[in-house]
C-alpha positions as CSV (number, residue, x, y, z in Angstrom):
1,X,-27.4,-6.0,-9.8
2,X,-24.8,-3.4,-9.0
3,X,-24.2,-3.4,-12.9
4,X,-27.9,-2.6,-13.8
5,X,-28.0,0.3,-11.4
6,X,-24.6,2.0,-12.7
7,X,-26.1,1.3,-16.2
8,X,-29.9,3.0,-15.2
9,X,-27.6,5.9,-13.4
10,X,-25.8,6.6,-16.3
11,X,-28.9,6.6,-18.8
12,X,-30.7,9.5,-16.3
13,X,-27.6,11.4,-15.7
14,X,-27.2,11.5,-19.7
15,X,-30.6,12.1,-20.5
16,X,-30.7,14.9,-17.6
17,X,-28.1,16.2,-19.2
18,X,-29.3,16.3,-22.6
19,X,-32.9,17.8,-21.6
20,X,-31.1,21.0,-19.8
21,X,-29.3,21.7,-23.0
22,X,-32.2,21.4,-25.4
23,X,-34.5,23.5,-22.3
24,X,-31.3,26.2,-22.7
25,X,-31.4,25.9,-27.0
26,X,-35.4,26.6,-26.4
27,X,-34.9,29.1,-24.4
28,X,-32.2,30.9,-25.6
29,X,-32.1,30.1,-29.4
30,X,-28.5,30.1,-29.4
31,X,-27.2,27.0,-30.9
32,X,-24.0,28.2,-31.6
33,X,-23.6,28.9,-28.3
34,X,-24.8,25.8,-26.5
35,X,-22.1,23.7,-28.1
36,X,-19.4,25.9,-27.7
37,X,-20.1,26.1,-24.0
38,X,-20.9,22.2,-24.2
39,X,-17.3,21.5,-26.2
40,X,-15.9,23.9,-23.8
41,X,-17.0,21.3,-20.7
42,X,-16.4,18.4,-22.4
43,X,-12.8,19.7,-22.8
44,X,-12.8,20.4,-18.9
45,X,-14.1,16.8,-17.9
46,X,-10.4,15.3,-18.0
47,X,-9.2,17.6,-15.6
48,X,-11.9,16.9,-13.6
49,X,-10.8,13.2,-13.8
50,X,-7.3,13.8,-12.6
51,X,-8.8,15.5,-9.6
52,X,-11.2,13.2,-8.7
53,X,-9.0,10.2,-9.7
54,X,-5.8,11.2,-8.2
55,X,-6.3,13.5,-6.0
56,X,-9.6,13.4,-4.3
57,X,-9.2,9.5,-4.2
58,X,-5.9,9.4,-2.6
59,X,-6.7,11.6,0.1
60,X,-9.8,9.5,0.9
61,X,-7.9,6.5,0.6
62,X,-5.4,8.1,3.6
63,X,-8.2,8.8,5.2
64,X,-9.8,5.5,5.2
65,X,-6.2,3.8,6.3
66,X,-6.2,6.1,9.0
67,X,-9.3,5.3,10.7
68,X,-8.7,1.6,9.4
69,X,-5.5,2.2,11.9
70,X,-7.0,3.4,14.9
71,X,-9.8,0.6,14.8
72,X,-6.9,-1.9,15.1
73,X,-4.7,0.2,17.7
74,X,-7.8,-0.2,20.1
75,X,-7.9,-3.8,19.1
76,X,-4.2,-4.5,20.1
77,X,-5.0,-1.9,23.4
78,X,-7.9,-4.5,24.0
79,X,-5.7,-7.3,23.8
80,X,-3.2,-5.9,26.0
81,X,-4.8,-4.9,28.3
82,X,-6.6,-7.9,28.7
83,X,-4.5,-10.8,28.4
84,X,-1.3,-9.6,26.4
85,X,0.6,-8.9,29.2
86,X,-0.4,-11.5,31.2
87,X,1.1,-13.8,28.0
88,X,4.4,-11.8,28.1
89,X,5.0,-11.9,31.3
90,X,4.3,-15.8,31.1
91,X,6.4,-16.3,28.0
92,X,9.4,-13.4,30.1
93,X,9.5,-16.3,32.7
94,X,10.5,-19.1,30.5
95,X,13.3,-17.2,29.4
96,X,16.7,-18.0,31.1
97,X,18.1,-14.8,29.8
98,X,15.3,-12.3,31.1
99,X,15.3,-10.3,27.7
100,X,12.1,-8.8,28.3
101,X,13.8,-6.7,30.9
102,X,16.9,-5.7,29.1
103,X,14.7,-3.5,26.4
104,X,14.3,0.2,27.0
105,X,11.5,1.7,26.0
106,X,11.7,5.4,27.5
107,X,12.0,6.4,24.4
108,X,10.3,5.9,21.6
109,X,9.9,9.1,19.7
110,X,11.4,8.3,16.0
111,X,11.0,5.2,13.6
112,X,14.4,4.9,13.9
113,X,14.6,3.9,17.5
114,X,11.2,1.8,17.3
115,X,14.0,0.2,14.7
116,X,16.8,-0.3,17.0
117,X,14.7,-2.2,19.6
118,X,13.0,-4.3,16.8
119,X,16.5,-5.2,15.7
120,X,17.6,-5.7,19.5
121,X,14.8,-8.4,20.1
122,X,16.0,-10.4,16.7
123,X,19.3,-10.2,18.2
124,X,18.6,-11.5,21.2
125,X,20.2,-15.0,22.8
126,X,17.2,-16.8,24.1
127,X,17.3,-19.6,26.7
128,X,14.0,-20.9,27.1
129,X,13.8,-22.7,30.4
130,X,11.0,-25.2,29.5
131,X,10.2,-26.9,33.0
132,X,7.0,-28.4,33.7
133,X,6.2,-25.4,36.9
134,X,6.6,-22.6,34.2
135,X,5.1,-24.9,31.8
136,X,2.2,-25.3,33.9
137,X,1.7,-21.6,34.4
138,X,1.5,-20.5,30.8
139,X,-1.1,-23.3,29.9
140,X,-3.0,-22.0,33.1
141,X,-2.6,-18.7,31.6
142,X,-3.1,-19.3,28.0
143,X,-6.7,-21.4,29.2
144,X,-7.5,-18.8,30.7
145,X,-7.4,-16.6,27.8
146,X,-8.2,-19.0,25.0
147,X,-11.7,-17.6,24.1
148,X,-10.4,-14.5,23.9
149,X,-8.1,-15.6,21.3
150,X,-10.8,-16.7,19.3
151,X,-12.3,-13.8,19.4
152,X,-9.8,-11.8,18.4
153,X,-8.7,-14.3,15.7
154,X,-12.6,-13.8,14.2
155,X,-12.2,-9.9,14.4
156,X,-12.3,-8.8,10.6
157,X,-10.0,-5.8,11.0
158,X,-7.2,-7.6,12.2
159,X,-7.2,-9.3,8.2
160,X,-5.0,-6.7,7.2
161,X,-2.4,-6.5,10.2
162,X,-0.5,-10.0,9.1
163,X,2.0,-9.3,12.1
164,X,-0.5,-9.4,14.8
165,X,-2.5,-12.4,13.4
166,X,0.7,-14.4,13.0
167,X,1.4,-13.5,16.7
168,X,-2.1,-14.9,17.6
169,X,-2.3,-17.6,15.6
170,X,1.5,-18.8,17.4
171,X,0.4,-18.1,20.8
172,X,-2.9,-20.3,20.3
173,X,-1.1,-22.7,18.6
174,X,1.3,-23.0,22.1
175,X,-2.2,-23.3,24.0
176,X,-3.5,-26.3,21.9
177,X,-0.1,-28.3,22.2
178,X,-0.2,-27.3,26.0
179,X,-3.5,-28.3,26.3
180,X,-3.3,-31.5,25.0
181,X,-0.7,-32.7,27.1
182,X,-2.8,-34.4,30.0
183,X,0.1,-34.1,32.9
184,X,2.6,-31.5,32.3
185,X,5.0,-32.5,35.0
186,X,5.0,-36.3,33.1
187,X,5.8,-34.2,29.3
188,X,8.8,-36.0,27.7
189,X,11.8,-34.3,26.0
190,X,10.3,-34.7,22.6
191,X,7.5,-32.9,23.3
192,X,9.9,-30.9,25.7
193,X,11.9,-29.8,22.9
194,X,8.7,-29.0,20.4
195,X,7.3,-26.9,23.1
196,X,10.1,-24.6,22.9
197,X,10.6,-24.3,19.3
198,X,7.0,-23.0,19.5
199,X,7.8,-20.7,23.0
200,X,11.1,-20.0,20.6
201,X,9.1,-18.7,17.5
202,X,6.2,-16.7,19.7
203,X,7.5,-14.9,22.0
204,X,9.9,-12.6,19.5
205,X,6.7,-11.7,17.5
206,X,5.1,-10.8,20.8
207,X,7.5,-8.8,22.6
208,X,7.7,-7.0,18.7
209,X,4.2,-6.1,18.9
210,X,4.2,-5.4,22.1
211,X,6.9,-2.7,21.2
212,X,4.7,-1.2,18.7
213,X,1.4,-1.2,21.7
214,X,3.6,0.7,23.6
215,X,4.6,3.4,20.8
216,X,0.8,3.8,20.4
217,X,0.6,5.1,23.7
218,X,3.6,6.8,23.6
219,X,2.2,9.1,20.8
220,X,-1.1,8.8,21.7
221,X,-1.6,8.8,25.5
222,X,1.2,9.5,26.9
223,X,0.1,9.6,30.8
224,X,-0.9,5.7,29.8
225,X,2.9,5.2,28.1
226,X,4.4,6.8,31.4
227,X,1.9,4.2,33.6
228,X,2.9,1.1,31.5
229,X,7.0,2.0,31.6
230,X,6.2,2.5,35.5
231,X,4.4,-1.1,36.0
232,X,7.3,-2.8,33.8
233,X,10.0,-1.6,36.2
234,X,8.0,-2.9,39.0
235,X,7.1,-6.0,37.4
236,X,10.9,-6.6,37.0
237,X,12.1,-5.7,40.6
């Protein structure tokens, strides 16, 4: 269908085209004239192509990844705000070596240190402390939270942000292997052991996104940067 109409809109652009220069040949009498000028375009039209094509295209393309951009900041915001940190804070608590505290974030003003604090959470030596009370308060949490996940897993503009889907799809999967233990005081060292290979993979990816959240704010809303930084040392005293 779309192929018809391109084909009809060519035809009445052509013949449009063609009537205005046999109107001006009527007019005018000049048919020496009418193809000079009419060369004279045709000569014009690839430059016209470079500009429209390269140019004009690119910066509608930036255009279009920057709004494309700021629809999924507010989606991460959303999921922050609603359940992220809830998750982190969860995940922070099952970590013998308290990591999540160790990162400082005051500063955040280059993509070189956004780097350095990437790098710092790969580096990290994580202990994860898998017993059944900490267990039992991340499945709470994670329940809580689960259609929410959903949600945000069904979100179309998240299809192009692969780091932030991977981080969902590994938290959910931690909530479906949590919920399907029936007792998680009775959970045996098998599944113990699964359990934190999954805790193991997640929570990197989402202290790593929760890194970038925070350099949102920091560039964006900065009195909301300066309330988040505040709440974390609270959280951790």
């Amino acid at each position: 269908m779309r192929l018809v109409n391109n084909i009809l809109l060519v035809l009445i652009l052509s013949l449009s085209s063609a009537c205005i220069y046999f109107i001006q040949f009527l007019l005018f009498h000049n048919p020496t004239d009418t193809f000079f000028y009419l060369f004279q375009d045709l000569a014009f039209v690839p430059m016209q192509a470079i500009v429209v094509t390269l140019v004009l295209n690119k910066l509608l393309n930036v255009i279009e990844k920057r709004h494309q951009l700021k629809k999924i900041n507010v989606i991460i915001s959303a999921f922050f705000a609603e359940t992220g940190m809830s998750i982190l804070y969860a995940l922070s608590e099952l970590d013998g070596n308290d990591n999540f505290r160790k990162l400082n974030l005051t500063d955040l003003s280059s993509k070189s240190k956004i780097k350095a604090v990437k790098n710092q959470i790969k580096e990290f030596e994580y202990e994860i402390k898998a017993t059944p009370e900490k267990l039992e308060h991340l499945r709470s949490v994670l329940s809580q939270k689960k259609s929410f996940l959903i949600n945000m897993l069904e979100n179309s503009n998240l299809y192009e942000h692969d780091s932030f889907t991977d981080m969902l799809w590994s938290v959910f999967h931690i909530a479906d292997e949590l919920q399907s233990i029936d007792n998680v005081s009775d959970v045996t060292k098998e599944d113990c052991e699964h359990l934190k290979t999954d805790i193991l993979r997640a929570y990197p990816i989402v202290l790593s996104e929760w890194v970038d959240y925070m350099k949102y704010l920091h560039d964006d809303y900065p009195y909301l940067f300066s309330l988040a930084i505040r709440k974390n040392q609270l959280s951790s005293d």
